[in-house]
Backbone bond lengths (Angstrom), bond angles and torsions (degrees), N, CA, C in turn:
res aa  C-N    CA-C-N  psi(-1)  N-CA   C-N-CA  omega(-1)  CA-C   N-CA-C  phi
1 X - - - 1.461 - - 1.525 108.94 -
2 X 1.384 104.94 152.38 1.403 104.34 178.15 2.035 95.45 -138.72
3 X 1.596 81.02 152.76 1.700 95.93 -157.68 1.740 79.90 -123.72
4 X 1.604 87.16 123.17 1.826 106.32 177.53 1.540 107.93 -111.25
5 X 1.698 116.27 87.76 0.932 120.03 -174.66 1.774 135.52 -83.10
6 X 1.344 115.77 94.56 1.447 93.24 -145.43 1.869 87.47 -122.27
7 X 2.103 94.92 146.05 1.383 90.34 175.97 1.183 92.51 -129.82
8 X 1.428 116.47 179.59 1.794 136.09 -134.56 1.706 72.86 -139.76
9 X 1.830 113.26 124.49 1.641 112.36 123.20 1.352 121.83 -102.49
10 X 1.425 111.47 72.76 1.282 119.87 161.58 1.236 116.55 -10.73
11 X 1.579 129.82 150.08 1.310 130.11 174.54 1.814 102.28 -97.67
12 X 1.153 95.67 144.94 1.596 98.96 -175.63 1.770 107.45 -42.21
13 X 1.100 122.97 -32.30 1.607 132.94 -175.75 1.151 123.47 -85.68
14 X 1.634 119.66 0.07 1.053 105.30 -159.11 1.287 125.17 -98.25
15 X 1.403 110.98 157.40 1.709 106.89 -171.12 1.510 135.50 -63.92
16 X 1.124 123.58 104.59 1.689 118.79 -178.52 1.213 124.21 -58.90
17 X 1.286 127.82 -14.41 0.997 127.33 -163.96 1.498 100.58 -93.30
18 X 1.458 122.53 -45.71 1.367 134.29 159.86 1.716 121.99 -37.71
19 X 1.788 110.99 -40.42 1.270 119.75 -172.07 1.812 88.67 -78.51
20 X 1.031 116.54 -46.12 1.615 118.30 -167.73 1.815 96.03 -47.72
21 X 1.187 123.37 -67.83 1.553 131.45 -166.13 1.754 104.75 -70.55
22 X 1.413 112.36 -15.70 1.562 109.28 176.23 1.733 95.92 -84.01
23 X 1.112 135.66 -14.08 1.505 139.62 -170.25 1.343 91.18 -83.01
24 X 1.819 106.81 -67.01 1.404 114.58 -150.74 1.871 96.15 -50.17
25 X 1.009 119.79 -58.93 1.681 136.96 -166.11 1.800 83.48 -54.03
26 X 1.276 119.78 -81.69 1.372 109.07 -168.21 2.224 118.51 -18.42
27 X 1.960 77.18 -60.88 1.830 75.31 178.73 1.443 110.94 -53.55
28 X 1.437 115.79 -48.43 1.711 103.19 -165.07 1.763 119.39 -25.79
29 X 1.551 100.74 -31.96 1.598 117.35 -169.00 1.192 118.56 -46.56
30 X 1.849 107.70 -54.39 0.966 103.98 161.32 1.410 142.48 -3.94
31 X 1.039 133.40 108.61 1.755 128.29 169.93 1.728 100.31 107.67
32 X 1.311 92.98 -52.08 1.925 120.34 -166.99 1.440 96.06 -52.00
33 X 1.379 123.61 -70.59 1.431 119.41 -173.49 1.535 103.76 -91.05
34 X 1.684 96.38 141.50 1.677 100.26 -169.65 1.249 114.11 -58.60
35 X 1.347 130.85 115.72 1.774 132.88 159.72 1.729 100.59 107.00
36 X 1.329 99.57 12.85 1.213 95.37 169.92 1.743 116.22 -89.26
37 X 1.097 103.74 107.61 1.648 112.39 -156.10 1.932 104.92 -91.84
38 X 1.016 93.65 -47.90 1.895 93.96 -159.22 1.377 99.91 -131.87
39 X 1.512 115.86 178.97 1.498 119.24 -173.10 1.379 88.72 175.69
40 X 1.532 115.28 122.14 1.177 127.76 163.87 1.523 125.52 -138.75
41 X 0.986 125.79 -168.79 1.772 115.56 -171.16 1.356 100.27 156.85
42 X 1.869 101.08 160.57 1.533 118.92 161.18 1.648 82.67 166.96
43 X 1.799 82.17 -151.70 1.640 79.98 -154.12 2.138 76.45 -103.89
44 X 1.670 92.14 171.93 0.882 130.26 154.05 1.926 137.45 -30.33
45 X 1.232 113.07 68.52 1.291 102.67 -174.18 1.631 134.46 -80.96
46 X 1.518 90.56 -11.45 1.784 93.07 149.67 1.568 112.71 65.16
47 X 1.178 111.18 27.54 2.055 99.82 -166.48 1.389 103.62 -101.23
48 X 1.493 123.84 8.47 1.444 101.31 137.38 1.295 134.72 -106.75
49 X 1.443 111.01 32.11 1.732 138.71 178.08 2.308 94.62 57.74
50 X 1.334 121.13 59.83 1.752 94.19 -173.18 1.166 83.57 -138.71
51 X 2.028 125.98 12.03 1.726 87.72 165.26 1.459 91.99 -163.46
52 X 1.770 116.74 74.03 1.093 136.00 -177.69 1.595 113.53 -74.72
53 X 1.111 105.82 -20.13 1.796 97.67 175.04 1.599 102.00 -95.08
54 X 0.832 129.80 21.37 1.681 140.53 167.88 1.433 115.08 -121.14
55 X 1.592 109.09 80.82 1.496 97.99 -175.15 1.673 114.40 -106.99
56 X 1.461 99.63 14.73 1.536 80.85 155.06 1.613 101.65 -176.69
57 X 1.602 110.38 161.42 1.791 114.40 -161.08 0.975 115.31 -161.82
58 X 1.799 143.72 172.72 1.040 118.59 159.46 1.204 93.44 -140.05
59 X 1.644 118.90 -163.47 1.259 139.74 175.57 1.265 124.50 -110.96
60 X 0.883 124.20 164.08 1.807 113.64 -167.52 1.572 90.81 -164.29
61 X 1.353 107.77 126.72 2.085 132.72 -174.05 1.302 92.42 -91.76
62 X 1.785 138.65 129.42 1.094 127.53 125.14 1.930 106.43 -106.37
63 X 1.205 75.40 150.67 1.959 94.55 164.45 1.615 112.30 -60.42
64 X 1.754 132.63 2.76 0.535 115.78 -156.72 1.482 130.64 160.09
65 X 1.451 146.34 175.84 1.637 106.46 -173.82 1.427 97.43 -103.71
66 X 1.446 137.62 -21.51 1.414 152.78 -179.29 1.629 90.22 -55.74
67 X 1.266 135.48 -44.70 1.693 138.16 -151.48 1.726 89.65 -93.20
68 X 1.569 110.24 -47.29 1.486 89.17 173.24 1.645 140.22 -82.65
69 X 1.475 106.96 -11.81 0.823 132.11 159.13 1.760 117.81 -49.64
70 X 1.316 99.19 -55.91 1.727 111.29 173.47 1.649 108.55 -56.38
71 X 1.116 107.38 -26.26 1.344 123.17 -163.39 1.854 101.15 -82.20
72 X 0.923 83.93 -75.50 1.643 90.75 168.34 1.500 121.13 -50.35
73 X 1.107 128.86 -14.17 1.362 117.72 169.40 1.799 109.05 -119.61
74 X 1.343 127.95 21.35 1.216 139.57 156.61 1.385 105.69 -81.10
75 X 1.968 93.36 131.78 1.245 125.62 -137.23 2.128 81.41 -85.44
76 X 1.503 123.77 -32.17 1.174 123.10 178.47 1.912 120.39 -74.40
77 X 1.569 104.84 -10.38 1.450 104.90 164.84 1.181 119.93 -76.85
78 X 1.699 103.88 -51.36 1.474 129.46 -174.39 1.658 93.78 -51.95
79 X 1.547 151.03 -44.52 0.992 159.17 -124.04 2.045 87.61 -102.43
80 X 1.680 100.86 -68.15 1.457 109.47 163.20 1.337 124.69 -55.46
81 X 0.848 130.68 -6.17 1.615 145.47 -179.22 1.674 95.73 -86.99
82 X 1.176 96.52 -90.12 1.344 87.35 -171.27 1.519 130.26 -43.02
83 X 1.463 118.23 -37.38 1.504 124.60 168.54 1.550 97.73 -53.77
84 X 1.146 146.97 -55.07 1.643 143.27 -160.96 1.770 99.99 -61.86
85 X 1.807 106.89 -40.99 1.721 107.76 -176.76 1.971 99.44 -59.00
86 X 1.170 115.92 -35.94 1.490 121.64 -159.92 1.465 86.09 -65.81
87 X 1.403 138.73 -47.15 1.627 139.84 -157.86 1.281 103.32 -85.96
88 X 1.476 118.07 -5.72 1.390 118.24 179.65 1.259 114.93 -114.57
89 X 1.611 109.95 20.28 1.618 100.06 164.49 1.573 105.19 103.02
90 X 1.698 114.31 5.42 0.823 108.41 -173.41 1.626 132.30 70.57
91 X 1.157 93.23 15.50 1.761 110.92 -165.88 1.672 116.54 -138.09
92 X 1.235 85.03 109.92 2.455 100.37 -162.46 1.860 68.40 -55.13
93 X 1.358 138.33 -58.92 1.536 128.43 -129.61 1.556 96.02 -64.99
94 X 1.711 125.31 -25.87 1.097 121.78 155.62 1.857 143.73 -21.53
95 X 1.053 95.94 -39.17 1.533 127.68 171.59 1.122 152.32 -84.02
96 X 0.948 130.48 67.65 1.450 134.86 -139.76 1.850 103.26 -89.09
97 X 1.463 98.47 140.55 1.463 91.07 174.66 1.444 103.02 -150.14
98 X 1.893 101.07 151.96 1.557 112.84 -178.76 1.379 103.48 -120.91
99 X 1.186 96.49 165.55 1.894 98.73 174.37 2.001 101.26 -148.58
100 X 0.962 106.46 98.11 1.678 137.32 -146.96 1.700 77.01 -102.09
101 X 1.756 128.36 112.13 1.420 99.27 156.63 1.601 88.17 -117.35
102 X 1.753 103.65 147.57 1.216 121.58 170.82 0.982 129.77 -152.38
């Protein structure tokens, strides 16, 4: 399994209501793209104070690096991708991402 760990520096302005429907669409994926297993998220609870300009992210399960790979070059992530850079200030450096396989 591989764990796609990704966090959001939201721009102080940015719209929730937009991040809510960029989540909901993310989960739909689930199942949809092969090995796309899990999808989770919320915001940021921060209780060992080390990543306060990241207040919120989720996780994303592949079966694998071929499933995230597929994932990453689907034309409906790339689509959600970019709407999440717009909430971040317009800035990919906003975004932090891990790829945890375990």
């Amino acid at each position: 399994m591989i764990s796609h760990v990704v966090m959001l520096g939201l721009s102080g302005d940015y719209d929730g209501d937009a991040l809510a429907q960029i989540m909901t669409e993310l989960g739909k994926l689930v199942g949809v793209i092969p090995g796309f297993a899990r999808f989770d998220h919320g915001p940021n609870r921060d209780f060992e104070g080390k990543s306060p300009g990241f207040p919120y992210g989720f996780i994303c399960q592949f079966s694998n690096a071929t499933a995230l790979s597929t994932y990453a070059t689907d034309p409906r992530h790339q689509s959600l991708g970019a709407r999440l850079v717009t909430l971040c200030g317009g800035d990919a450096d906003n975004i932090l991402v891990y790829d945890i396989e375990n």
